[in-house]
C-alpha positions as CSV (number, residue, x, y, z in Angstrom):
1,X,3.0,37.0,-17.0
2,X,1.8,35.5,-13.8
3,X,2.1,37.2,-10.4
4,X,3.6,35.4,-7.2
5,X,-0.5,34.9,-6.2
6,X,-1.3,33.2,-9.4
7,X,1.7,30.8,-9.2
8,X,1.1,30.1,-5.8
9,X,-2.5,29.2,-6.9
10,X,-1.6,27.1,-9.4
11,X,1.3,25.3,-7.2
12,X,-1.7,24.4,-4.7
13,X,-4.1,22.9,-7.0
14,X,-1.1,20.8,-8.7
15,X,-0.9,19.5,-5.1
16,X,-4.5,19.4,-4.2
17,X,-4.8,17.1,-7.5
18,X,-2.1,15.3,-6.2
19,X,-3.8,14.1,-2.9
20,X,-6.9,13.4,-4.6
21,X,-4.8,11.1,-7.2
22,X,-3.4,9.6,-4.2
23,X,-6.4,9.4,-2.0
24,X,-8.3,7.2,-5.1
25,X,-5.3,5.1,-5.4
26,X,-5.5,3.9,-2.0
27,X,-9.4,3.3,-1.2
28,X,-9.1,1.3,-4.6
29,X,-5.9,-0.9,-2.5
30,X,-8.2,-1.0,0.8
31,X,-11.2,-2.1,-1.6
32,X,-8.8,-4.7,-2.9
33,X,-7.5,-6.0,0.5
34,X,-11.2,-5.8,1.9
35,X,-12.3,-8.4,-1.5
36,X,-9.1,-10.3,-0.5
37,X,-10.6,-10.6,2.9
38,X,-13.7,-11.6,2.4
39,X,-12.5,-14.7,0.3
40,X,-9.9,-15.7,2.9
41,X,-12.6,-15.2,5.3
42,X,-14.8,-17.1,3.6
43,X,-12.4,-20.3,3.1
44,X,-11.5,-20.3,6.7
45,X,-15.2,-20.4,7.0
46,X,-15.6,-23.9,4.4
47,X,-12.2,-25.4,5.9
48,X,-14.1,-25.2,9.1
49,X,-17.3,-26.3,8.4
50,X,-15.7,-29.1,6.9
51,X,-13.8,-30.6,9.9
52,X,-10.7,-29.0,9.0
53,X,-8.8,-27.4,12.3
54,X,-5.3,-26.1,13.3
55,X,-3.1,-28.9,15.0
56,X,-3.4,-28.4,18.7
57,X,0.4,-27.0,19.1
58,X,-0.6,-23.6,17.4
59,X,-3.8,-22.9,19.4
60,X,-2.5,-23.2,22.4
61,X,0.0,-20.2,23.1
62,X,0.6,-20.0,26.9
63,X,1.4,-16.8,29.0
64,X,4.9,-18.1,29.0
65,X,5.4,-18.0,25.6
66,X,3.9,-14.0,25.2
67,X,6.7,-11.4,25.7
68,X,5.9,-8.9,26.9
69,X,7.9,-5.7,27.6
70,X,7.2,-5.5,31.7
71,X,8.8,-9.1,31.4
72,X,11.9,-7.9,29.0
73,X,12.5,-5.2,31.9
74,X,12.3,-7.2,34.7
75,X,15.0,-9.7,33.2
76,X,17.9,-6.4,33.2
């Protein structure tokens, strides 16, 4: 029969197991998303060098157009 110490023991390496399960599942996402990354990155990066550019409207975002929250409170 186990004591209280021995259950508690046992109920902190379930949970110690846990966050290491948990811990490897998400550096293997981040490694994913990083791979992901480096591919995007590296298309924008082709597109580029081969003349290929954002139309003019969506590169040029203007003061004006930013909300910011100094502006939101100024408006009440």
């Amino acid at each position: 029969m186990a004591t209280d110490q021995q259950k508690h023991l046992k109920s902190v390496v379930e949970q110690s197991q846990g966050l290491v399960n948990e811990i490897n599942q998400l550096e293997g996402q981040a490694k994913a998303k990083r791979e992901m990354l480096l591919k995007l990155q590296g298309i924008i990066e082709y597109l580029q060098q081969t003349g290929v550019e954002l139309p003019k409207e969506e590169e040029n975002v203007t003061e004006t157009d930013v909300v910011t929250p100094e502006s939101e409170s100024s408006d009440s």
